[in-house]
C-alpha atoms as a printed R data frame, in Angstrom:
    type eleno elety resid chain resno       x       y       z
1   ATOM     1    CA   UNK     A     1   3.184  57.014  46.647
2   ATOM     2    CA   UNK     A     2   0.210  58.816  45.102
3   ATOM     3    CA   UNK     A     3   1.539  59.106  41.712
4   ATOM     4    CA   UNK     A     4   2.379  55.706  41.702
5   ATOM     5    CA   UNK     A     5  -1.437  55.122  42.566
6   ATOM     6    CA   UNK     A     6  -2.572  56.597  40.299
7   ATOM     7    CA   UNK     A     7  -0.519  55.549  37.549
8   ATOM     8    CA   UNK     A     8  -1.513  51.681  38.374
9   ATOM     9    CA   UNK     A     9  -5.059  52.665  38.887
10  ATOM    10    CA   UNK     A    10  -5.011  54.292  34.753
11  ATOM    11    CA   UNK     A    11  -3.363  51.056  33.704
12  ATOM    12    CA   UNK     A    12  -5.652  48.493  35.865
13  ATOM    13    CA   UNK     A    13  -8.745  50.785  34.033
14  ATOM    14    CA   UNK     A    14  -7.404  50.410  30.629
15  ATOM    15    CA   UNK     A    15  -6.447  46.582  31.067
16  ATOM    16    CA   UNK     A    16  -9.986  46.005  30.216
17  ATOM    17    CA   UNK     A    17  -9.772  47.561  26.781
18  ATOM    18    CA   UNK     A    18  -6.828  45.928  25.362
19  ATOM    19    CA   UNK     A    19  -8.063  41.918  26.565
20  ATOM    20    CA   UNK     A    20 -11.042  42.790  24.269
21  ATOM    21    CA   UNK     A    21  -8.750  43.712  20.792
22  ATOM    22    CA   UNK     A    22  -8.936  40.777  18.232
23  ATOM    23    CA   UNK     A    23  -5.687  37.769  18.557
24  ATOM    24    CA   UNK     A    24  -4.792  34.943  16.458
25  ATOM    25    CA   UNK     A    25  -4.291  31.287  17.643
26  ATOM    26    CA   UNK     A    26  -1.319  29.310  17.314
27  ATOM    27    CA   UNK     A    27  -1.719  25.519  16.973
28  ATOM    28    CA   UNK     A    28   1.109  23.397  17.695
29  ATOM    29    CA   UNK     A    29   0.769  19.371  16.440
30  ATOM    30    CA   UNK     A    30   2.948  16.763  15.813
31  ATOM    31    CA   UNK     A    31   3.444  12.887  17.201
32  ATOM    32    CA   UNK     A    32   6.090  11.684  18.513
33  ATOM    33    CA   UNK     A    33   6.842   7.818  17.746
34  ATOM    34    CA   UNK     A    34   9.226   5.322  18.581
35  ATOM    35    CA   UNK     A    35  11.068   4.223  15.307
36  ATOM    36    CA   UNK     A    36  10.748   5.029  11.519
37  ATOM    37    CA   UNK     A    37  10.528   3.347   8.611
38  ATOM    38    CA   UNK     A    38  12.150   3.709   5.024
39  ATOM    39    CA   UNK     A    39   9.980   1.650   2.830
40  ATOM    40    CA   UNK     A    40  11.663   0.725  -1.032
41  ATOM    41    CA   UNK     A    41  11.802  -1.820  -3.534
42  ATOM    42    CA   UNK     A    42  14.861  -3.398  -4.823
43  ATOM    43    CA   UNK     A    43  15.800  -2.684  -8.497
44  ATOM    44    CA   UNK     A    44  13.524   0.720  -8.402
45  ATOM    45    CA   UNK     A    45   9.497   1.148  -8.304
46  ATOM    46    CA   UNK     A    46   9.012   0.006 -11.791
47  ATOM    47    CA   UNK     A    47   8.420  -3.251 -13.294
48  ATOM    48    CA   UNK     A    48   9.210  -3.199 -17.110
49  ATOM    49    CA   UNK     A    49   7.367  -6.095 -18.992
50  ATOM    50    CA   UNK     A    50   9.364  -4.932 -22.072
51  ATOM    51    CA   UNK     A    51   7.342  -5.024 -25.396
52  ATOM    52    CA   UNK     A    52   4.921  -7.947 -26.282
53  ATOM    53    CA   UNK     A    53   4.139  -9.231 -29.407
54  ATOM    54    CA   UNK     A    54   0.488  -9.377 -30.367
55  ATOM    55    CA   UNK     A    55   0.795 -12.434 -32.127
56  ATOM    56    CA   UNK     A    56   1.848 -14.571 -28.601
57  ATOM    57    CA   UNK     A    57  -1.031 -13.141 -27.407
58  ATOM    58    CA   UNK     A    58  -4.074 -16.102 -27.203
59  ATOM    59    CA   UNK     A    59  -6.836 -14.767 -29.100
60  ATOM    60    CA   UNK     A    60 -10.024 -16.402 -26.971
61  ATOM    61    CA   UNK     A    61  -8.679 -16.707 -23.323
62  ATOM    62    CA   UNK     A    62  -5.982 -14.986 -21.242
63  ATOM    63    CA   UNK     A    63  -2.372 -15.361 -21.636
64  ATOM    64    CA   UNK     A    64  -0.023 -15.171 -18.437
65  ATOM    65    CA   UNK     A    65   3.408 -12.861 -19.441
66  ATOM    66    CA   UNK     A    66   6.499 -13.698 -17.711
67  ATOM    67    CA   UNK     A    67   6.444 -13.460 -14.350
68  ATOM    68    CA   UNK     A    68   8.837 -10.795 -12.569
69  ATOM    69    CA   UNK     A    69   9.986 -10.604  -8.904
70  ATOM    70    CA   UNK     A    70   9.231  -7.737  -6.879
71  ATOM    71    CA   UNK     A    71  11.011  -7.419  -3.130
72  ATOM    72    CA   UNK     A    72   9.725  -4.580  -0.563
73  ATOM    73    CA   UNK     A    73  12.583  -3.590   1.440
74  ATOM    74    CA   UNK     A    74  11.751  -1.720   4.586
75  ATOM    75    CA   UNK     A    75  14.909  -0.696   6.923
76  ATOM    76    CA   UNK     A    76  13.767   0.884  10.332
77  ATOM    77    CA   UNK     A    77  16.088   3.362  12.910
78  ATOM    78    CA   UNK     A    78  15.050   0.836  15.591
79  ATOM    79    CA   UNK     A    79  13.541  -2.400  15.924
80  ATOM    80    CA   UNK     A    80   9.520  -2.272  14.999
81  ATOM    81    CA   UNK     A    81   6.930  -4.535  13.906
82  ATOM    82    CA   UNK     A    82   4.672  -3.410  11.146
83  ATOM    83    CA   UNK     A    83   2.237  -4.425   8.684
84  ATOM    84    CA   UNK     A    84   0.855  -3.095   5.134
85  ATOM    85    CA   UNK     A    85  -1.886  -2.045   2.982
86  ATOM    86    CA   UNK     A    86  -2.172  -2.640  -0.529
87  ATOM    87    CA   UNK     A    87  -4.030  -0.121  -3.038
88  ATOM    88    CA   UNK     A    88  -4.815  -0.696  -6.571
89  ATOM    89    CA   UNK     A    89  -4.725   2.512  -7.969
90  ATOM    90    CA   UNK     A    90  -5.908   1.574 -11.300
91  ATOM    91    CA   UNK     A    91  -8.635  -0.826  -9.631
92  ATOM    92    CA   UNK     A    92 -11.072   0.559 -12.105
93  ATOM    93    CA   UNK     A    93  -9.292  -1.298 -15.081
94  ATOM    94    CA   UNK     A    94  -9.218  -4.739 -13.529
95  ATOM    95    CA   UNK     A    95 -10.638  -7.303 -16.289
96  ATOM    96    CA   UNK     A    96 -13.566  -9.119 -14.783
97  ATOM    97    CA   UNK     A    97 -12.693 -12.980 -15.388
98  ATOM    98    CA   UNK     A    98  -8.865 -12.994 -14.993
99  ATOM    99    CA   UNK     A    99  -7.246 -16.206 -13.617
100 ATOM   100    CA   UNK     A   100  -4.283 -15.955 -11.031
101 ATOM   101    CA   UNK     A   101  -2.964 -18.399  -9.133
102 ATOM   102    CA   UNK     A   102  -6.557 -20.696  -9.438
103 ATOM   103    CA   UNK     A   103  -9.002 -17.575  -8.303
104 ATOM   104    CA   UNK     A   104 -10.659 -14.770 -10.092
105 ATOM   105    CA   UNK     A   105 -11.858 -12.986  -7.207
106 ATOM   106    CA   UNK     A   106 -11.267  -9.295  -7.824
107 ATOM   107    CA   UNK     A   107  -9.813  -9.048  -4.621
108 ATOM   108    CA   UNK     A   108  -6.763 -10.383  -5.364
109 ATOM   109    CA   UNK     A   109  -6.625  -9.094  -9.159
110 ATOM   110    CA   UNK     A   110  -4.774  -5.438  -9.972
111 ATOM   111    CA   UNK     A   111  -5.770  -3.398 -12.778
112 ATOM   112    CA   UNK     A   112  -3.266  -3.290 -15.551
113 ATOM   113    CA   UNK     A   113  -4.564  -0.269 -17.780
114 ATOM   114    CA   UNK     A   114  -7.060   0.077 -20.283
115 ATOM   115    CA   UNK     A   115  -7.322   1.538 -24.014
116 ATOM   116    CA   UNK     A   116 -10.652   3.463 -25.361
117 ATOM   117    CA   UNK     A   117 -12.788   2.202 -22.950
118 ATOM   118    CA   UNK     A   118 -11.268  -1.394 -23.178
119 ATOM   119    CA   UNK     A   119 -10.230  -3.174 -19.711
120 ATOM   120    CA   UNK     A   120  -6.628  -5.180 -21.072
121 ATOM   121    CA   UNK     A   121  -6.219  -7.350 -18.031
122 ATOM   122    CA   UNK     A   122  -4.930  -7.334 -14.950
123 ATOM   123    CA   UNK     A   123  -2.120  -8.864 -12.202
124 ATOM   124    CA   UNK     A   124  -1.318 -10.728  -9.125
125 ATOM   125    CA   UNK     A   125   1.263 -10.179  -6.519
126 ATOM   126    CA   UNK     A   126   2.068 -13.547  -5.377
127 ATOM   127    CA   UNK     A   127   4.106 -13.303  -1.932
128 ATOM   128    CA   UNK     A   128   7.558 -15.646  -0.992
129 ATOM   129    CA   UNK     A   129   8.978 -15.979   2.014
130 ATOM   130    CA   UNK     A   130   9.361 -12.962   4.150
131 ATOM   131    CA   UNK     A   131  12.100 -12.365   6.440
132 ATOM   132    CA   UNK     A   132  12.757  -9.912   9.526
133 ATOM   133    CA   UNK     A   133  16.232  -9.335  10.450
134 ATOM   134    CA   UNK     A   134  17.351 -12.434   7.970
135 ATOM   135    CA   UNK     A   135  14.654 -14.794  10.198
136 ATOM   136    CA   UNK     A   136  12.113 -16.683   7.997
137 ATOM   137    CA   UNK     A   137   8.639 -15.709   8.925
138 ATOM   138    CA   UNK     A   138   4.828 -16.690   7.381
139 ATOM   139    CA   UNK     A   139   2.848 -14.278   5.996
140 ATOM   140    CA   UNK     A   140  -0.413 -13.131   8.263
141 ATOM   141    CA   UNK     A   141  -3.506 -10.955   7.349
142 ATOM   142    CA   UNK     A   142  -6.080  -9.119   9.374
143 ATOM   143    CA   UNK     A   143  -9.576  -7.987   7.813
144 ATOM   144    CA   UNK     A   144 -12.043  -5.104   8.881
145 ATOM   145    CA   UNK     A   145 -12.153  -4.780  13.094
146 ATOM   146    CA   UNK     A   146 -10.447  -8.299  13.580
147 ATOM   147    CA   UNK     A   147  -8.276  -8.382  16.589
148 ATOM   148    CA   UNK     A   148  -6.744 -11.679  15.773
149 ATOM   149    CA   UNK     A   149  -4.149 -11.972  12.727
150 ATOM   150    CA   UNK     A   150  -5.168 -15.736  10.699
151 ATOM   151    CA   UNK     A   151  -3.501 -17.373   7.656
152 ATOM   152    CA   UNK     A   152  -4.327 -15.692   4.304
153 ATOM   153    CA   UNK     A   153  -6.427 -17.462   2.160
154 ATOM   154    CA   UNK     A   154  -6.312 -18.213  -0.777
155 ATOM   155    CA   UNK     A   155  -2.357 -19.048   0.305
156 ATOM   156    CA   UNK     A   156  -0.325 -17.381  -2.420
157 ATOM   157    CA   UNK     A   157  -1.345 -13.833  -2.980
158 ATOM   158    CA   UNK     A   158  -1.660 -10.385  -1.827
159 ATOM   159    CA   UNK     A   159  -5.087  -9.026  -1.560
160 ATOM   160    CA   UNK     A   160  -5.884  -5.190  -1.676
161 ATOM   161    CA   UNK     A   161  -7.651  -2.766   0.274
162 ATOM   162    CA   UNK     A   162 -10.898  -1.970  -1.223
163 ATOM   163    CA   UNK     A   163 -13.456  -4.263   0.827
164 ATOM   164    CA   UNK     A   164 -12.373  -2.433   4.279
165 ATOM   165    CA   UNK     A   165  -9.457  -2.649   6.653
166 ATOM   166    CA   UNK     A   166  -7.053  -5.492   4.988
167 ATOM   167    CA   UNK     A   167  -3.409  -5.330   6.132
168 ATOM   168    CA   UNK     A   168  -0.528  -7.782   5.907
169 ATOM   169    CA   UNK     A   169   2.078  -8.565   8.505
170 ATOM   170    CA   UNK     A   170   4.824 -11.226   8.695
171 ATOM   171    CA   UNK     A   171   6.164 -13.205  11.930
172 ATOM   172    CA   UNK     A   172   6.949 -16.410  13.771
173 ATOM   173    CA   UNK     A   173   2.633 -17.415  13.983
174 ATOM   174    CA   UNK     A   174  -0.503 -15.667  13.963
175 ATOM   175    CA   UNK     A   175  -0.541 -16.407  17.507
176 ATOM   176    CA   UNK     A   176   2.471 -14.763  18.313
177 ATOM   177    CA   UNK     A   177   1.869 -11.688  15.859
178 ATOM   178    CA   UNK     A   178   3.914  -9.431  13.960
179 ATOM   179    CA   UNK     A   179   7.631 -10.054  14.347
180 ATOM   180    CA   UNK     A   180   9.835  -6.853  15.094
181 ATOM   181    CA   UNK     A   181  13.006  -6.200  13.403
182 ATOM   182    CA   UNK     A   182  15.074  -3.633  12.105
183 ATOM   183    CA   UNK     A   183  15.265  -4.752   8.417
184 ATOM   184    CA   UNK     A   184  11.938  -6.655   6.867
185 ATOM   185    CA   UNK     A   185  12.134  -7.840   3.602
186 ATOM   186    CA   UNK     A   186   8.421  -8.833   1.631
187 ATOM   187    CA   UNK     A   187   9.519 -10.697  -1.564
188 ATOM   188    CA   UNK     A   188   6.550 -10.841  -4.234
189 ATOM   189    CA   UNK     A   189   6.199 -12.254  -7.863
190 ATOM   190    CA   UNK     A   190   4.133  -9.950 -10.467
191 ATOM   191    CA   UNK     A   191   1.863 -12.471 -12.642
192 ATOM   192    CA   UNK     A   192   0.666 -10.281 -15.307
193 ATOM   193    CA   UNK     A   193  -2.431 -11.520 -17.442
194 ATOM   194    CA   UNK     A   194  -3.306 -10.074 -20.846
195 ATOM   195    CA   UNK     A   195  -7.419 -11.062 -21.381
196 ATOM   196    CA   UNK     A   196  -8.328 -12.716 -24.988
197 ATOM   197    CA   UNK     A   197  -6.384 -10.330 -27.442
198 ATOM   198    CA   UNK     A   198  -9.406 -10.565 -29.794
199 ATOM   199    CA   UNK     A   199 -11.201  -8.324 -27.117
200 ATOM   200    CA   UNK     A   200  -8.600  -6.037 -27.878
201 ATOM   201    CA   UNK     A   201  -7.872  -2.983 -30.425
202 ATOM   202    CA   UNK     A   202  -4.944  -3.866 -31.657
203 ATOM   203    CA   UNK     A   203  -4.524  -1.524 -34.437
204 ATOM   204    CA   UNK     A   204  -1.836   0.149 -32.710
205 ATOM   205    CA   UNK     A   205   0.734   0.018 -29.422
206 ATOM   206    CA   UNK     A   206  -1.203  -0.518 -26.320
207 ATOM   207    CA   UNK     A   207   0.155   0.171 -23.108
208 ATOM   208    CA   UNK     A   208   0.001  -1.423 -19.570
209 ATOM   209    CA   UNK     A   209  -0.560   0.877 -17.118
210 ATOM   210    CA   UNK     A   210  -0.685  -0.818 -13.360
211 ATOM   211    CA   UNK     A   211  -0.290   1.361 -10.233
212 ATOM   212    CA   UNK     A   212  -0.421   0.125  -6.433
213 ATOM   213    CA   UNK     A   213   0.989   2.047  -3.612
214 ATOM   214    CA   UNK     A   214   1.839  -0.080  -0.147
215 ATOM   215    CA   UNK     A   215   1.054   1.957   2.875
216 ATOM   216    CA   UNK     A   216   3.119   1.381   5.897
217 ATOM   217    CA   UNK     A   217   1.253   0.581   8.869
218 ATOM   218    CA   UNK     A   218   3.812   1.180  12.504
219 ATOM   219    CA   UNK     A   219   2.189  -1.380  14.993
Protein backbone atom coordinates (compact mmCIF):
# COMPACT_ATOMS: atom_id res chain seq x y z
CA UNK A 1 0.00 0.00 0.00
CA UNK A 2 2.88 2.42 0.56
CA UNK A 3 4.56 1.91 -2.64
CA UNK A 4 1.53 2.35 -4.35
CA UNK A 5 1.36 5.81 -2.44
CA UNK A 6 3.97 6.85 -3.30
CA UNK A 7 4.05 6.01 -6.79
CA UNK A 8 0.58 8.08 -7.30
CA UNK A 9 1.85 10.82 -5.15
CA UNK A 10 5.28 11.18 -7.95
CA UNK A 11 2.75 11.07 -10.75
CA UNK A 12 -0.03 13.54 -9.14
CA UNK A 13 3.43 15.97 -8.57
CA UNK A 14 4.55 15.68 -12.06
CA UNK A 15 0.91 16.06 -13.62
CA UNK A 16 1.55 19.67 -13.23
CA UNK A 17 4.54 19.74 -15.54
CA UNK A 18 3.30 17.98 -18.49
CA UNK A 19 -0.44 20.23 -18.66
CA UNK A 20 2.03 23.16 -19.10
CA UNK A 21 4.10 21.58 -22.48
CA UNK A 22 2.94 23.38 -25.74
CA UNK A 23 -0.40 21.42 -27.91
CA UNK A 24 -1.90 22.10 -31.14
CA UNK A 25 -5.68 22.66 -31.83
CA UNK A 26 -7.77 20.74 -34.03
CA UNK A 27 -10.71 22.52 -35.70
CA UNK A 28 -13.42 20.53 -37.02
CA UNK A 29 -16.12 22.56 -39.58
CA UNK A 30 -18.43 21.65 -41.98
CA UNK A 31 -22.49 22.24 -42.59
CA UNK A 32 -24.69 19.96 -42.98
CA UNK A 33 -27.71 20.82 -45.47
CA UNK A 34 -30.70 19.34 -46.69
CA UNK A 35 -30.35 18.83 -50.55
CA UNK A 36 -27.71 19.73 -53.26
CA UNK A 37 -27.63 21.20 -56.28
CA UNK A 38 -25.85 20.45 -59.73
CA UNK A 39 -26.06 23.66 -61.58
CA UNK A 40 -25.24 23.37 -65.81
CA UNK A 41 -26.16 24.73 -68.98
CA UNK A 42 -27.44 22.81 -71.84
CA UNK A 43 -25.19 22.58 -74.96
CA UNK A 44 -21.92 23.42 -72.65
CA UNK A 45 -20.81 26.89 -70.88
CA UNK A 46 -19.93 28.55 -74.07
CA UNK A 47 -21.81 30.59 -76.43
CA UNK A 48 -20.01 30.75 -79.88
CA UNK A 49 -21.14 33.89 -81.94
CA UNK A 50 -19.01 32.39 -84.78
CA UNK A 51 -17.03 35.04 -86.82
CA UNK A 52 -18.57 38.47 -87.85
CA UNK A 53 -17.93 40.36 -90.68
CA UNK A 54 -16.85 43.95 -90.17
CA UNK A 55 -18.61 45.16 -93.00
CA UNK A 56 -22.38 44.13 -91.32
CA UNK A 57 -21.20 45.96 -88.67
CA UNK A 58 -23.20 49.71 -88.56
CA UNK A 59 -20.58 52.18 -88.56
CA UNK A 60 -22.39 55.15 -86.26
CA UNK A 61 -24.74 53.18 -83.85
CA UNK A 62 -24.87 49.64 -82.43
CA UNK A 63 -25.70 46.59 -84.26
CA UNK A 64 -27.61 43.65 -82.40
CA UNK A 65 -25.83 39.96 -83.58
CA UNK A 66 -28.02 37.05 -83.64
CA UNK A 67 -29.49 36.22 -80.72
CA UNK A 68 -28.61 32.70 -79.05
CA UNK A 69 -30.51 30.73 -76.35
CA UNK A 70 -28.96 29.93 -73.21
CA UNK A 71 -30.92 27.32 -70.63
CA UNK A 72 -29.56 26.88 -66.85
CA UNK A 73 -30.29 23.47 -65.85
CA UNK A 74 -30.13 22.83 -62.16
CA UNK A 75 -31.06 19.06 -60.98
CA UNK A 76 -31.21 18.73 -57.07
CA UNK A 77 -30.87 15.15 -54.78
CA UNK A 78 -34.14 16.35 -53.18
CA UNK A 79 -36.73 18.78 -53.66
CA UNK A 80 -35.37 22.59 -52.87
CA UNK A 81 -36.21 25.99 -53.73
CA UNK A 82 -33.44 28.29 -54.73
CA UNK A 83 -32.58 31.43 -56.28
CA UNK A 84 -29.41 33.05 -58.18
CA UNK A 85 -26.90 35.67 -58.52
CA UNK A 86 -25.59 36.97 -61.58
CA UNK A 87 -21.84 38.35 -61.94
CA UNK A 88 -20.40 40.10 -64.83
CA UNK A 89 -17.02 39.21 -64.72
CA UNK A 90 -15.90 41.40 -67.43
CA UNK A 91 -18.22 44.32 -66.00
CA UNK A 92 -15.34 46.62 -66.58
CA UNK A 93 -15.76 46.37 -70.48
CA UNK A 94 -19.45 47.15 -70.62
CA UNK A 95 -19.95 49.99 -73.43
CA UNK A 96 -21.66 52.92 -71.82
CA UNK A 97 -24.78 53.64 -74.22
CA UNK A 98 -25.75 50.08 -75.33
CA UNK A 99 -29.46 49.42 -76.10
CA UNK A 100 -31.13 46.04 -74.95
CA UNK A 101 -34.40 45.26 -74.86
CA UNK A 102 -35.48 49.40 -74.70
CA UNK A 103 -32.93 50.24 -71.57
CA UNK A 104 -29.34 51.18 -71.30
CA UNK A 105 -29.05 50.96 -67.72
CA UNK A 106 -25.74 49.27 -66.95
CA UNK A 107 -27.43 47.11 -64.73
CA UNK A 108 -28.78 44.99 -67.03
CA UNK A 109 -25.83 45.30 -69.72
CA UNK A 110 -22.70 42.53 -69.61
CA UNK A 111 -19.38 43.37 -70.74
CA UNK A 112 -18.40 41.72 -73.94
CA UNK A 113 -14.48 42.36 -74.08
CA UNK A 114 -12.44 45.08 -75.09
CA UNK A 115 -9.29 45.68 -77.51
CA UNK A 116 -6.33 48.34 -76.60
CA UNK A 117 -8.18 50.15 -74.30
CA UNK A 118 -11.40 50.10 -76.53
CA UNK A 119 -14.84 48.97 -74.75
CA UNK A 120 -16.56 46.73 -78.05
CA UNK A 121 -19.99 46.41 -76.56
CA UNK A 122 -21.78 44.51 -74.47
CA UNK A 123 -25.00 41.86 -73.85
CA UNK A 124 -28.27 41.06 -72.35
CA UNK A 125 -29.62 37.92 -70.92
CA UNK A 126 -33.19 38.11 -71.64
CA UNK A 127 -35.11 35.37 -69.44
CA UNK A 128 -38.24 32.84 -70.90
CA UNK A 129 -40.31 30.97 -69.06
CA UNK A 130 -38.91 29.05 -66.20
CA UNK A 131 -40.10 25.83 -65.08
CA UNK A 132 -39.70 23.64 -61.75
CA UNK A 133 -40.37 20.07 -62.05
CA UNK A 134 -41.96 20.73 -65.80
CA UNK A 135 -44.53 23.48 -63.89
CA UNK A 136 -44.52 26.97 -65.54
CA UNK A 137 -43.47 29.55 -63.07
CA UNK A 138 -42.77 33.71 -63.33
CA UNK A 139 -39.66 34.98 -62.76
CA UNK A 140 -39.18 37.00 -59.18
CA UNK A 141 -36.28 39.25 -57.90
CA UNK A 142 -35.23 40.46 -54.50
CA UNK A 143 -32.81 43.59 -54.03
CA UNK A 144 -30.42 44.56 -51.04
CA UNK A 145 -32.24 43.56 -47.36
CA UNK A 146 -35.79 43.14 -49.03
CA UNK A 147 -37.79 40.49 -47.37
CA UNK A 148 -40.46 40.46 -49.96
CA UNK A 149 -39.70 38.93 -53.59
CA UNK A 150 -41.65 41.65 -56.43
CA UNK A 151 -41.84 41.44 -60.26
CA UNK A 152 -38.58 42.38 -62.06
CA UNK A 153 -38.58 45.41 -63.77
CA UNK A 154 -37.77 46.26 -66.57
CA UNK A 155 -39.80 42.72 -67.49
CA UNK A 156 -37.43 40.93 -69.84
CA UNK A 157 -33.96 40.74 -68.48
CA UNK A 158 -31.57 39.54 -66.00
CA UNK A 159 -29.88 42.10 -63.94
CA UNK A 160 -26.43 41.50 -62.18
CA UNK A 161 -25.01 41.78 -58.90
CA UNK A 162 -22.95 44.80 -58.61
CA UNK A 163 -25.40 47.44 -56.88
CA UNK A 164 -25.80 45.00 -53.66
CA UNK A 165 -27.75 41.88 -52.87
CA UNK A 166 -29.79 41.09 -56.31
CA UNK A 167 -30.95 37.47 -56.66
CA UNK A 168 -33.47 35.77 -58.92
CA UNK A 169 -35.95 33.08 -58.05
CA UNK A 170 -38.83 31.48 -60.01
CA UNK A 171 -42.38 30.21 -58.62
CA UNK A 172 -46.16 30.19 -58.69
CA UNK A 173 -46.26 34.41 -57.30
CA UNK A 174 -44.15 36.64 -55.43
CA UNK A 175 -46.54 36.10 -52.77
CA UNK A 176 -46.16 32.60 -52.55
CA UNK A 177 -42.22 32.64 -53.12
CA UNK A 178 -39.77 30.44 -54.55
CA UNK A 179 -41.22 27.20 -55.87
CA UNK A 180 -39.34 23.90 -54.78
CA UNK A 181 -38.57 21.19 -57.11
CA UNK A 182 -36.16 18.72 -57.92
CA UNK A 183 -35.30 19.81 -61.52
CA UNK A 184 -35.47 23.86 -62.34
CA UNK A 185 -34.87 24.87 -65.61
CA UNK A 186 -33.98 29.04 -66.27
CA UNK A 187 -34.17 29.46 -70.10
CA UNK A 188 -32.37 32.83 -71.27
CA UNK A 189 -31.67 34.50 -74.73
CA UNK A 190 -28.02 36.17 -75.19
CA UNK A 191 -28.61 39.62 -77.18
CA UNK A 192 -25.19 40.56 -78.06
CA UNK A 193 -24.55 44.31 -79.18
CA UNK A 194 -21.46 45.39 -81.10
CA UNK A 195 -21.21 49.59 -80.41
CA UNK A 196 -20.61 51.85 -83.75
CA UNK A 197 -17.76 49.82 -85.55
CA UNK A 198 -16.18 53.20 -86.47
CA UNK A 199 -15.28 53.40 -82.65
CA UNK A 200 -13.49 50.42 -83.33
CA UNK A 201 -9.78 49.28 -84.48
CA UNK A 202 -10.49 47.23 -86.97
CA UNK A 203 -7.20 46.68 -88.49
CA UNK A 204 -7.19 43.25 -87.37
CA UNK A 205 -9.45 40.19 -85.65
CA UNK A 206 -11.08 41.41 -82.56
CA UNK A 207 -12.37 39.18 -80.11
CA UNK A 208 -15.46 39.05 -77.76
CA UNK A 209 -14.64 38.17 -74.57
CA UNK A 210 -17.92 38.00 -72.08
CA UNK A 211 -17.73 36.13 -68.73
CA UNK A 212 -20.65 35.79 -66.02
CA UNK A 213 -20.72 33.18 -63.42
CA UNK A 214 -24.42 32.34 -61.72
CA UNK A 215 -24.06 31.62 -58.08
CA UNK A 216 -26.46 29.25 -56.57
CA UNK A 217 -28.26 30.52 -53.72
CA UNK A 218 -30.08 27.13 -51.41
CA UNK A 219 -33.16 28.92 -49.77
Amino acid sequence: MRKTFRAIAVATALSPVLVMADGADLSITGTIIPTSCTPGFAGGNTVHLGDISAASLNRDRQTELANHNVTLNVSCSASAPMAIKVHDNQSHTQLPGIVVDGTDWALYIYGIGEVGGTKIGGYGLRFGTPTVDGEASIVMYKQGTDTNWDVPAPATLVGKNYEGNLRYSWGRSVSAGPLAGVVHIFPMTLVPVIGPASNLPITSAIALNGSATFELLYL
